[in-house]
CHARMM internal coordinates of N, CA and C (Angstrom, degrees):
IC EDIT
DIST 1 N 1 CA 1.4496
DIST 1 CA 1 C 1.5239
ANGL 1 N 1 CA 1 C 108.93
DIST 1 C 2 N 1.3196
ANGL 1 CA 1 C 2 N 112.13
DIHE 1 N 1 CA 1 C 2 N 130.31
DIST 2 N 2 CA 1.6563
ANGL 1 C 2 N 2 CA 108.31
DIHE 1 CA 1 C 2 N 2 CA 168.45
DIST 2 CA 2 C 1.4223
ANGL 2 N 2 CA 2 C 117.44
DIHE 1 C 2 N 2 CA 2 C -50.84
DIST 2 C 3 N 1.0818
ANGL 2 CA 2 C 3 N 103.54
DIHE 2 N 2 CA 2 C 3 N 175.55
DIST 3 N 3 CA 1.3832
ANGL 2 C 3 N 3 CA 123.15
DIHE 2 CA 2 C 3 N 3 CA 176.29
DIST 3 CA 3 C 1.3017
ANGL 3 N 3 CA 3 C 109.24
DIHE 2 C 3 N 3 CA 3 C -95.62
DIST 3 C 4 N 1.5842
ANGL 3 CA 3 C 4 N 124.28
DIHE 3 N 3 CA 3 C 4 N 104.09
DIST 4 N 4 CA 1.2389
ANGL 3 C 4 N 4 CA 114.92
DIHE 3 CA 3 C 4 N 4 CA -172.30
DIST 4 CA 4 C 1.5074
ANGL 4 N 4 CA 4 C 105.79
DIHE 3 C 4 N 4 CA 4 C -121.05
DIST 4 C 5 N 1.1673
ANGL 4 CA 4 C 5 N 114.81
DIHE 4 N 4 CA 4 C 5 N 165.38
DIST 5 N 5 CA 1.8280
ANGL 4 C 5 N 5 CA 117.56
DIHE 4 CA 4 C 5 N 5 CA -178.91
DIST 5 CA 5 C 1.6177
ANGL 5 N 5 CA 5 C 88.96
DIHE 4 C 5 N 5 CA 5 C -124.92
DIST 5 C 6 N 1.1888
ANGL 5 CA 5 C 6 N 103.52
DIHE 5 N 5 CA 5 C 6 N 113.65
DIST 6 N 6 CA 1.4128
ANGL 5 C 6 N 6 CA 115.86
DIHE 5 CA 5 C 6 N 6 CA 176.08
DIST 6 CA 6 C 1.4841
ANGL 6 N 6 CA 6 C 107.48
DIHE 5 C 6 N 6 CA 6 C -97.41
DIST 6 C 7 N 1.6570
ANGL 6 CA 6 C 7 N 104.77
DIHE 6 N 6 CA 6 C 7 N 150.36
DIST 7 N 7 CA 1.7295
ANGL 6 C 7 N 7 CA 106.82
DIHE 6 CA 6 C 7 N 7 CA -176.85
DIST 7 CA 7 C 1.3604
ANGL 7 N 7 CA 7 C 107.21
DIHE 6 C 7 N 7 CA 7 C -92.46
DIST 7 C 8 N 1.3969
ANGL 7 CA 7 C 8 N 126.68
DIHE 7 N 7 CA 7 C 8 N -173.30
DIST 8 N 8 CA 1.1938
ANGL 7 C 8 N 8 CA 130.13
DIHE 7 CA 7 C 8 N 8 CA -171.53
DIST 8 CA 8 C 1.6892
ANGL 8 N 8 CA 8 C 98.82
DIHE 7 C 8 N 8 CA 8 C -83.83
DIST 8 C 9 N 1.3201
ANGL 8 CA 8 C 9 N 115.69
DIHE 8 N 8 CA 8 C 9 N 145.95
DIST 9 N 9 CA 1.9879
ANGL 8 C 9 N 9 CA 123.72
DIHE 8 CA 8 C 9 N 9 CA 178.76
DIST 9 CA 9 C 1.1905
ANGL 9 N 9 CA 9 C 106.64
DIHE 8 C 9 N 9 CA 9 C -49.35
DIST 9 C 10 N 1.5686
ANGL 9 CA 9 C 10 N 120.47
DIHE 9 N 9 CA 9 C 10 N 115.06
DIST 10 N 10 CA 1.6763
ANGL 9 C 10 N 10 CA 127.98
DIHE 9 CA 9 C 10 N 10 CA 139.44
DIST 10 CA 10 C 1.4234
ANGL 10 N 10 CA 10 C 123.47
DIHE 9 C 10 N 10 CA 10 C -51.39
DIST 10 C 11 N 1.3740
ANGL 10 CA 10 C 11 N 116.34
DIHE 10 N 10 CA 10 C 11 N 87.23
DIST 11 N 11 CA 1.4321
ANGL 10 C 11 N 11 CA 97.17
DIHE 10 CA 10 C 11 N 11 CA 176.61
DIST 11 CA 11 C 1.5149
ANGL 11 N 11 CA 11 C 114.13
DIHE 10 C 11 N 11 CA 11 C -123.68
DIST 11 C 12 N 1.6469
ANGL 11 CA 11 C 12 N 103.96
DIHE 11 N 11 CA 11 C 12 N 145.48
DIST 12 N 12 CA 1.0957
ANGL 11 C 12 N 12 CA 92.81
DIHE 11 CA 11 C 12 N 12 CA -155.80
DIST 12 CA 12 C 1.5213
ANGL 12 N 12 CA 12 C 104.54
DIHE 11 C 12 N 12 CA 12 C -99.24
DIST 12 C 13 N 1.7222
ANGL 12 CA 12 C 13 N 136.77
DIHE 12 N 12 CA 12 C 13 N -134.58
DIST 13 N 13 CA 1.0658
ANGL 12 C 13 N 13 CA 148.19
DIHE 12 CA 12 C 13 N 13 CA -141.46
DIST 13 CA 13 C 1.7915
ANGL 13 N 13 CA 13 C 100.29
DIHE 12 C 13 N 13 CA 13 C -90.63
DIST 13 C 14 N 1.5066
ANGL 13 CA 13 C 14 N 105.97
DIHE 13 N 13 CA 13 C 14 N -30.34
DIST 14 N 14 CA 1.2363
ANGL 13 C 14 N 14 CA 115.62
DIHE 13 CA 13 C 14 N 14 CA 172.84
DIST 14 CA 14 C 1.5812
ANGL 14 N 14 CA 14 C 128.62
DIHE 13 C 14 N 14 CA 14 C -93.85
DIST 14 C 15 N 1.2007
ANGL 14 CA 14 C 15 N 157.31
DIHE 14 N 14 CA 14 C 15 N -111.71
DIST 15 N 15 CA 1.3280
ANGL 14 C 15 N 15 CA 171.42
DIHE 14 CA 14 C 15 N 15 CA 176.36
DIST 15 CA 15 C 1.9335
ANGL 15 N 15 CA 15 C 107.08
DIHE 14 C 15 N 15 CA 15 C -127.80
DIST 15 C 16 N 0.9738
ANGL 15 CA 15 C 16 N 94.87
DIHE 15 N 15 CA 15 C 16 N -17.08
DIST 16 N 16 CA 1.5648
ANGL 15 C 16 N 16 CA 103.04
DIHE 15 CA 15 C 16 N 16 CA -170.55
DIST 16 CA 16 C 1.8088
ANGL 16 N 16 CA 16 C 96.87
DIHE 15 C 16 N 16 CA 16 C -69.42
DIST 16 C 17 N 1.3989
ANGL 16 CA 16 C 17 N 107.24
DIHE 16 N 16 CA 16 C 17 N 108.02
DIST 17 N 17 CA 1.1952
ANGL 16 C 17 N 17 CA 97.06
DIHE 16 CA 16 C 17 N 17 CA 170.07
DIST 17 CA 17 C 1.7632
ANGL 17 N 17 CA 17 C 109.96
DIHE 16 C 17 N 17 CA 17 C -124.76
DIST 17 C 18 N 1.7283
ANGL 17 CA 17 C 18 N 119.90
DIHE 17 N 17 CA 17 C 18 N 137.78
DIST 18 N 18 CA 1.2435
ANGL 17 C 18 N 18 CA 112.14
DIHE 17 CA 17 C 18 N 18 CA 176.69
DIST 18 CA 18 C 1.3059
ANGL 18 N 18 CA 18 C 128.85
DIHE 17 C 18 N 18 CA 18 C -100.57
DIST 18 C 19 N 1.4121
ANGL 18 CA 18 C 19 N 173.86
DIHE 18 N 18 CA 18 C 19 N -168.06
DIST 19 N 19 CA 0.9862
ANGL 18 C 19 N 19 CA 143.47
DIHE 18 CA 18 C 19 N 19 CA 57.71
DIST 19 CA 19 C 1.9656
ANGL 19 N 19 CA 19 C 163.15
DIHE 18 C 19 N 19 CA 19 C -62.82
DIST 19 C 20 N 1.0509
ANGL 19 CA 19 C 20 N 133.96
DIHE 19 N 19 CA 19 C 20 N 148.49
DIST 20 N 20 CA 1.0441
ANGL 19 C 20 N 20 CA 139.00
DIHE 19 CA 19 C 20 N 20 CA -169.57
DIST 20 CA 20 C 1.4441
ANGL 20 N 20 CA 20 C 122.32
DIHE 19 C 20 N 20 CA 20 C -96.71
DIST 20 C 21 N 1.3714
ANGL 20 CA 20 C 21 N 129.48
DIHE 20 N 20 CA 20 C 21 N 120.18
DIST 21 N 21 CA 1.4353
ANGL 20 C 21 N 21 CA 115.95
DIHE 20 CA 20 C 21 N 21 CA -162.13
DIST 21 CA 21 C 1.9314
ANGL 21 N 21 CA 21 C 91.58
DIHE 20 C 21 N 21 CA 21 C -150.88
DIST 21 C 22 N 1.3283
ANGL 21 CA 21 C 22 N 95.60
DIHE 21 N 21 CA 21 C 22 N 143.15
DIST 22 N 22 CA 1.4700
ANGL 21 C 22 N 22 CA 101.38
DIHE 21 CA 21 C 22 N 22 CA 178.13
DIST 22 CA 22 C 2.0094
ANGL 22 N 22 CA 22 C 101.79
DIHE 21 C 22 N 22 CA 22 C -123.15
DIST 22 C 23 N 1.2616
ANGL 22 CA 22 C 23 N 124.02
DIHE 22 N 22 CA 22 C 23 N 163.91
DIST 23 N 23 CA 1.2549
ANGL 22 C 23 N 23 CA 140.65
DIHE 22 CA 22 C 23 N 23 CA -171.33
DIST 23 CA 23 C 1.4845
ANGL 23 N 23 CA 23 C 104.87
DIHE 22 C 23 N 23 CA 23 C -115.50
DIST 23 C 24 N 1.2621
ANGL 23 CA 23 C 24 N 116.89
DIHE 23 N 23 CA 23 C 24 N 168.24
DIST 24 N 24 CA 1.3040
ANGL 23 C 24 N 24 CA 115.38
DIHE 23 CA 23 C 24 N 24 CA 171.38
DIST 24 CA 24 C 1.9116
ANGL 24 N 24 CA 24 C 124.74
DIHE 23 C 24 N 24 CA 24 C -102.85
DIST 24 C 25 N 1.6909
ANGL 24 CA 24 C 25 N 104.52
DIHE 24 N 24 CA 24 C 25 N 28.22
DIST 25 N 25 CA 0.8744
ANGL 24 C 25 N 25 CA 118.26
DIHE 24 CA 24 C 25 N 25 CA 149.99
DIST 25 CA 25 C 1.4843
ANGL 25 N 25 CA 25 C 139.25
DIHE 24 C 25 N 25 CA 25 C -114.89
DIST 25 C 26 N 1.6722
ANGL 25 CA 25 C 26 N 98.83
DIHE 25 N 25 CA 25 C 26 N 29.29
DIST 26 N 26 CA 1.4282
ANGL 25 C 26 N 26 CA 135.16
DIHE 25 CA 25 C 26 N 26 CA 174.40
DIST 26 CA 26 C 1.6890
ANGL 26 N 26 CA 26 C 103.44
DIHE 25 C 26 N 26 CA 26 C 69.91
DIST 26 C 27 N 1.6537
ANGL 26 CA 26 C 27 N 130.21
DIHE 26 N 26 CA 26 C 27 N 11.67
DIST 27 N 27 CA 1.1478
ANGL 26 C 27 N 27 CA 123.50
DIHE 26 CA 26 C 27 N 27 CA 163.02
DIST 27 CA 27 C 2.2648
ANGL 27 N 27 CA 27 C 128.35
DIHE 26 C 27 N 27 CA 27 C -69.97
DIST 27 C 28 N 0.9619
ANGL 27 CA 27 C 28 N 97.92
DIHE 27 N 27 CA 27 C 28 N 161.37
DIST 28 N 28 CA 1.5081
ANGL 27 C 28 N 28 CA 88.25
DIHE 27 CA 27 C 28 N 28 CA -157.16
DIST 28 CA 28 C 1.5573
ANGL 28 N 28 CA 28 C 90.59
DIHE 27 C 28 N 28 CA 28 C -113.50
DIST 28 C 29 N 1.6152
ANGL 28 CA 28 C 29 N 125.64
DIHE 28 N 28 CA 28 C 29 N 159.69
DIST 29 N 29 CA 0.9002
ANGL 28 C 29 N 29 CA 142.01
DIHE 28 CA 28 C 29 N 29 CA -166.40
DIST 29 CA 29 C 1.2555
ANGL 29 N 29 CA 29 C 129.16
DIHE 28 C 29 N 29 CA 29 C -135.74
DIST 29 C 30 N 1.7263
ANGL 29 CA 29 C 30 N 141.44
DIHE 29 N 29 CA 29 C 30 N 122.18
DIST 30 N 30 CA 1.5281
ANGL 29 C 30 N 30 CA 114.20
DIHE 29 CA 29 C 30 N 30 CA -177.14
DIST 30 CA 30 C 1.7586
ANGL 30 N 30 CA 30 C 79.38
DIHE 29 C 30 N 30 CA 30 C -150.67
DIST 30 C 31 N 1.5110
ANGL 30 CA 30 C 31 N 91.27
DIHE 30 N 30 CA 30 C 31 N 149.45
DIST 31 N 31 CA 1.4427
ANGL 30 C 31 N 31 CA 118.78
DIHE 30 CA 30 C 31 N 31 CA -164.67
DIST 31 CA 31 C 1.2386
ANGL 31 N 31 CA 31 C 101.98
DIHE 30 C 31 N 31 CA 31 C -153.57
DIST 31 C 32 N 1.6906
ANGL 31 CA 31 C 32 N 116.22
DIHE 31 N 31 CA 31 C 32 N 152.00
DIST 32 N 32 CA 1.6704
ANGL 31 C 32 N 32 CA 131.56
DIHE 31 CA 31 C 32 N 32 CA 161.09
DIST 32 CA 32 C 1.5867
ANGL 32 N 32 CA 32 C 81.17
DIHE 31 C 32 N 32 CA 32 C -68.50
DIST 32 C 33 N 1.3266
ANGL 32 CA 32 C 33 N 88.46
DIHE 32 N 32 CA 32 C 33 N 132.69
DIST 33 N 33 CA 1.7112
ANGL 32 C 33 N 33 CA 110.46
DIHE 32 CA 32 C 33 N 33 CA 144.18
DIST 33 CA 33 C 1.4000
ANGL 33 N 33 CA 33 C 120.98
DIHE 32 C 33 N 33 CA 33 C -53.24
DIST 33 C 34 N 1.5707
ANGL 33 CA 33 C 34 N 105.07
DIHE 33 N 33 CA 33 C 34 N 128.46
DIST 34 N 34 CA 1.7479
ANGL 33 C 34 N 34 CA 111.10
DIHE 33 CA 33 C 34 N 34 CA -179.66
DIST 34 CA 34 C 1.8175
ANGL 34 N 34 CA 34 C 99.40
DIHE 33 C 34 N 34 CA 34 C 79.16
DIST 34 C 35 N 1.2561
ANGL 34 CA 34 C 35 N 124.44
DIHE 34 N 34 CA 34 C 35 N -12.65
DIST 35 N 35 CA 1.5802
ANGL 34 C 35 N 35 CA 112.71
DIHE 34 CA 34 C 35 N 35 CA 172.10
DIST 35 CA 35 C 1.8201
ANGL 35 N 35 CA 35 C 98.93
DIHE 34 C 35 N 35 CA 35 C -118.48
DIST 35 C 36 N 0.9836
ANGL 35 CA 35 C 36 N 118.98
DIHE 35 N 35 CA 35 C 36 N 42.59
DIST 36 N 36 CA 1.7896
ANGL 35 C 36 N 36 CA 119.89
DIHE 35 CA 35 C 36 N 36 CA 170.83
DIST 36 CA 36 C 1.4816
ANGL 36 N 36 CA 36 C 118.18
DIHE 35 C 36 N 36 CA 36 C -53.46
DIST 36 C 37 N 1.4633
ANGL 36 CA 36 C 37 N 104.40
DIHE 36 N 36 CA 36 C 37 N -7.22
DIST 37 N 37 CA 1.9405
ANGL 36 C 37 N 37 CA 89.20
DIHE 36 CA 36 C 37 N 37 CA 173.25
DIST 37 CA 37 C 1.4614
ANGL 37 N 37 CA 37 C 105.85
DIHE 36 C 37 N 37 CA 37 C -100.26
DIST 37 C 38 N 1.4911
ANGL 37 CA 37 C 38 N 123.07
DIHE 37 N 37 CA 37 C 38 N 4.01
DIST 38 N 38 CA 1.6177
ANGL 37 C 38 N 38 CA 105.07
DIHE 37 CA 37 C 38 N 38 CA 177.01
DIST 38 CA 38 C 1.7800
ANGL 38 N 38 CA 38 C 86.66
DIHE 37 C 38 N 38 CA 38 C -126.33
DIST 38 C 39 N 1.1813
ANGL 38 CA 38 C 39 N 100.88
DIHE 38 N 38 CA 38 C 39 N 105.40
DIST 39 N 39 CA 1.7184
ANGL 38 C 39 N 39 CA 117.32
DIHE 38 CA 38 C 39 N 39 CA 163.61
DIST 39 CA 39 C 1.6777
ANGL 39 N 39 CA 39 C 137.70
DIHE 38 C 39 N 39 CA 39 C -140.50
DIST 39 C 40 N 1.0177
ANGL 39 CA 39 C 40 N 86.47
DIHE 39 N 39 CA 39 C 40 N 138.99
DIST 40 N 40 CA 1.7062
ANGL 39 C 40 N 40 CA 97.32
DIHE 39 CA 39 C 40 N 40 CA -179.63
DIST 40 CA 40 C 1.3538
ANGL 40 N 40 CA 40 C 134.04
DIHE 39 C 40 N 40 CA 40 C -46.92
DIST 40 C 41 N 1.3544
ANGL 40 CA 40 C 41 N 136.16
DIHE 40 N 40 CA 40 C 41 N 86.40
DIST 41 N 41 CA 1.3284
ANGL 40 C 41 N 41 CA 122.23
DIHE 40 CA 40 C 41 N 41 CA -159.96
DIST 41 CA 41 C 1.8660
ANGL 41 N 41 CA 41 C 118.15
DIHE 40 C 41 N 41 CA 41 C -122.56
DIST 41 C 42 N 0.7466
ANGL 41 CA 41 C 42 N 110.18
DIHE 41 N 41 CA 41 C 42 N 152.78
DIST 42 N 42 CA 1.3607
ANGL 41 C 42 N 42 CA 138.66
DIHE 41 CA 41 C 42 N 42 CA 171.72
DIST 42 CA 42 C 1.8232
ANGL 42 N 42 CA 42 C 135.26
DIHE 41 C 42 N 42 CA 42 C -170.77
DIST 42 C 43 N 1.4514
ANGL 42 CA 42 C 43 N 103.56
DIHE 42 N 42 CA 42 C 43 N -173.14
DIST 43 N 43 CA 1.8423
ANGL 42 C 43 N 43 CA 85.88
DIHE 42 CA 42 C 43 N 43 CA -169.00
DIST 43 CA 43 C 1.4274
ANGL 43 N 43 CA 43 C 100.51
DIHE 42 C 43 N 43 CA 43 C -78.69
DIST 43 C 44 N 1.4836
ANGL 43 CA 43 C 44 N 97.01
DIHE 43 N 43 CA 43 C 44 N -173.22
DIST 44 N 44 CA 1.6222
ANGL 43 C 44 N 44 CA 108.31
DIHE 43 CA 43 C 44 N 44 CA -155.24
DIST 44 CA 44 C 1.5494
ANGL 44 N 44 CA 44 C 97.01
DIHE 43 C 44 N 44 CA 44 C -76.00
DIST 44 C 45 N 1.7627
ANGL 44 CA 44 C 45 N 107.36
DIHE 44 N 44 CA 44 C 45 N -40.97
DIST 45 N 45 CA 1.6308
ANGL 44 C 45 N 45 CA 102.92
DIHE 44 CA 44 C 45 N 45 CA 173.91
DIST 45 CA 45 C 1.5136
ANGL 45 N 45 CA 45 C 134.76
DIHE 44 C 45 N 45 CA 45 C -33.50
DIST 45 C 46 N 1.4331
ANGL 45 CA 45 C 46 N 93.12
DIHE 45 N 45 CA 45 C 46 N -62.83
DIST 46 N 46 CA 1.4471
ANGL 45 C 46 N 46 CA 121.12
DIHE 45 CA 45 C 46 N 46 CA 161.24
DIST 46 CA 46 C 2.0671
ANGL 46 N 46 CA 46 C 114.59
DIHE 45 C 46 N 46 CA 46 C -34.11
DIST 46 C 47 N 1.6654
ANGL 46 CA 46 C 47 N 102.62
DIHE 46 N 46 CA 46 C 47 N -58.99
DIST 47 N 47 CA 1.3858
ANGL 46 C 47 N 47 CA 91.84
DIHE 46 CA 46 C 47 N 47 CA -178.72
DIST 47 CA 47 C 1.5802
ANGL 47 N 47 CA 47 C 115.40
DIHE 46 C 47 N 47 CA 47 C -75.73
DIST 47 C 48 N 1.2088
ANGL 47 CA 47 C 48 N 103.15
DIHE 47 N 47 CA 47 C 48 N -15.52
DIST 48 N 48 CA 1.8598
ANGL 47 C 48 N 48 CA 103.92
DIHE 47 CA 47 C 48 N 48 CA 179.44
DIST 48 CA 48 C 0.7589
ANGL 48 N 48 CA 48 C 130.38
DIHE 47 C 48 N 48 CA 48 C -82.38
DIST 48 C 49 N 1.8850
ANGL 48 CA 48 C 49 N 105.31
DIHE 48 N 48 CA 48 C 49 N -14.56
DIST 49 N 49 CA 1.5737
ANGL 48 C 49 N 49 CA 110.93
DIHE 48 CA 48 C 49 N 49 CA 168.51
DIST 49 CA 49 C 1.8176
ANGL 49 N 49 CA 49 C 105.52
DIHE 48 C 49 N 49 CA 49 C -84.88
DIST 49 C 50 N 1.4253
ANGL 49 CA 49 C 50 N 126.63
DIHE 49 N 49 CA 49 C 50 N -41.69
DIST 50 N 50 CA 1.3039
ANGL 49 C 50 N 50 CA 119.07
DIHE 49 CA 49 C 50 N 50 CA 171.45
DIST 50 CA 50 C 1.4314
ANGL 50 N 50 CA 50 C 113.30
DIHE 49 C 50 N 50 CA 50 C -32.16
DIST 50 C 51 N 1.3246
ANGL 50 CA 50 C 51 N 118.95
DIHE 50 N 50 CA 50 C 51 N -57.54
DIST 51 N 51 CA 1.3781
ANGL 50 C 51 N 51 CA 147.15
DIHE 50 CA 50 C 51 N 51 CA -155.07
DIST 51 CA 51 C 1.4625
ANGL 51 N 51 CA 51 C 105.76
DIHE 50 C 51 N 51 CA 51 C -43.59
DIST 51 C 52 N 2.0508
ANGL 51 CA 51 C 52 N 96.60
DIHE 51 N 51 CA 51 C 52 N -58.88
DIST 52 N 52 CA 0.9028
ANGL 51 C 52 N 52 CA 115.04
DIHE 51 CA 51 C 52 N 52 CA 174.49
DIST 52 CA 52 C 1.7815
ANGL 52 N 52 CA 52 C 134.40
DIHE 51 C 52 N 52 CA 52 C -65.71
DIST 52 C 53 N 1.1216
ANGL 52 CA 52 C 53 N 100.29
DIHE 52 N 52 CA 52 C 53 N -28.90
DIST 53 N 53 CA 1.6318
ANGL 52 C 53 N 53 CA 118.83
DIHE 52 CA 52 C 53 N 53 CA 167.35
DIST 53 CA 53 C 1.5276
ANGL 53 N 53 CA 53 C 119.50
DIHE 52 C 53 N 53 CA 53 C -76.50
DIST 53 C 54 N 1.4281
ANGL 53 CA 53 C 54 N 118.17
DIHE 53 N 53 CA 53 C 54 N -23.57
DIST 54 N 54 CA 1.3300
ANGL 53 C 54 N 54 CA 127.48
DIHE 53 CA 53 C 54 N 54 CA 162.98
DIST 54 CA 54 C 1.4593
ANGL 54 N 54 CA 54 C 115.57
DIHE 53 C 54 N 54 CA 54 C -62.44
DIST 54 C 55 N 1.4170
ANGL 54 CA 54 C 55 N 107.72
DIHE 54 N 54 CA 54 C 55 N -42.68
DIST 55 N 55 CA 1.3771
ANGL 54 C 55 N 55 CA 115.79
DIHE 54 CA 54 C 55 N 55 CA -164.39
DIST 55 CA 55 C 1.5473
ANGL 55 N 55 CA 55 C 116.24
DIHE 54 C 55 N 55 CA 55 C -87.57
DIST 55 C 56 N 1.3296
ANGL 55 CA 55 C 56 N 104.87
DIHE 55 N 55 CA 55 C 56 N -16.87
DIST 56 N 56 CA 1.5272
ANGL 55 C 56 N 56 CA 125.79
DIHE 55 CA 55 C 56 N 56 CA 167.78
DIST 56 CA 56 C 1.2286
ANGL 56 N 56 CA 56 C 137.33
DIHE 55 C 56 N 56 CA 56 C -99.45
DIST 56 C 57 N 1.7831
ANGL 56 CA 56 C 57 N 100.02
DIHE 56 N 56 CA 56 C 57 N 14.40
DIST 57 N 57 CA 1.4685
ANGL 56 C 57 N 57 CA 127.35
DIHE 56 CA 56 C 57 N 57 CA 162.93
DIST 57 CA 57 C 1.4871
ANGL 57 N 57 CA 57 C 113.33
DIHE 56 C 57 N 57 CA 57 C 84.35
DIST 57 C 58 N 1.5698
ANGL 57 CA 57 C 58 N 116.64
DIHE 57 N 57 CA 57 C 58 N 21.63
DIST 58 N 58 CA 1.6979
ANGL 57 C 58 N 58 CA 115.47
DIHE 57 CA 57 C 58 N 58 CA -164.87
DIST 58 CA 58 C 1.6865
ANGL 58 N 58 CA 58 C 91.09
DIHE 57 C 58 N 58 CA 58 C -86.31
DIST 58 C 59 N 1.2974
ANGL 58 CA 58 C 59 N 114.25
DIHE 58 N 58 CA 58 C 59 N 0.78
DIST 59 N 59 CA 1.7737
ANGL 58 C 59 N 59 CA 105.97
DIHE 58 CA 58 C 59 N 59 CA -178.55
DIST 59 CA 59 C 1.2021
ANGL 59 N 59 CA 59 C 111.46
DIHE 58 C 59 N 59 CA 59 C -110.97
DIST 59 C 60 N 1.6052
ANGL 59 CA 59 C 60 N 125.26
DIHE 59 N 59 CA 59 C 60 N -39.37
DIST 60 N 60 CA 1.2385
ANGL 59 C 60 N 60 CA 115.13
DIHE 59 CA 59 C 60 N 60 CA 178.35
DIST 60 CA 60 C 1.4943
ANGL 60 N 60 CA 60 C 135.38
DIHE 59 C 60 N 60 CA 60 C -41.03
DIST 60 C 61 N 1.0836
ANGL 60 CA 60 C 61 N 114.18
DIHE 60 N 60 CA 60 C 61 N 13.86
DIST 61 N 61 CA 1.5780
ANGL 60 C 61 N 61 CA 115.43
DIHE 60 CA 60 C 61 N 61 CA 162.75
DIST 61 CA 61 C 1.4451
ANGL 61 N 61 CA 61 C 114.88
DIHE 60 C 61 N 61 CA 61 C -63.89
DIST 61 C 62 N 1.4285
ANGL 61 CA 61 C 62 N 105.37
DIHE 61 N 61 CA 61 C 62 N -33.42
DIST 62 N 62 CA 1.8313
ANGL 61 C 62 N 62 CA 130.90
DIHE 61 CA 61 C 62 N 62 CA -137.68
DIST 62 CA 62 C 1.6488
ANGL 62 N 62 CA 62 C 89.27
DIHE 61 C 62 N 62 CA 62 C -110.24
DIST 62 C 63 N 1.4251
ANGL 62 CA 62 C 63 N 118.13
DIHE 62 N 62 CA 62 C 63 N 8.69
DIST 63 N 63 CA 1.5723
ANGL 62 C 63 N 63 CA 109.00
DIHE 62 CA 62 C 63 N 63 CA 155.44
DIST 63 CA 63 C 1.6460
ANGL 63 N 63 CA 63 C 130.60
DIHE 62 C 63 N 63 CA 63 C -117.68
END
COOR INIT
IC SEED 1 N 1 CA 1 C
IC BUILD
């Protein structure tokens, strides 16, 4: 497993809590909180553009 520096848990209105963790080969990281060895990864571009499309409603179909 890389070496990741994980951020402190996003959690939101429910129990659902996530985290965010970057490596020092500039790859980006997001995980359930308390399950950090099975996570989603790609580069940081990649997660900042999700980030950004989440936040600008391109997902809300998918709730």
């Amino acid at each position: 497993m890389p070496d990741i520096v994980w951020e402190d848990p996003y959690c939101a209105e429910s129990s659902n809590c996530f985290r965010v963790g970057t490596d020092a080969e500039d790859n980006a990281y997001i995980a359930v909180a308390g399950r950090e060895d099975t996570y989603l990864t790609d580069t940081r571009e990649a997660l900042r553009a999700l980030i950004q499309d989440i936040k600008a409603g391109k997902a809300d179909h998918l709730l």
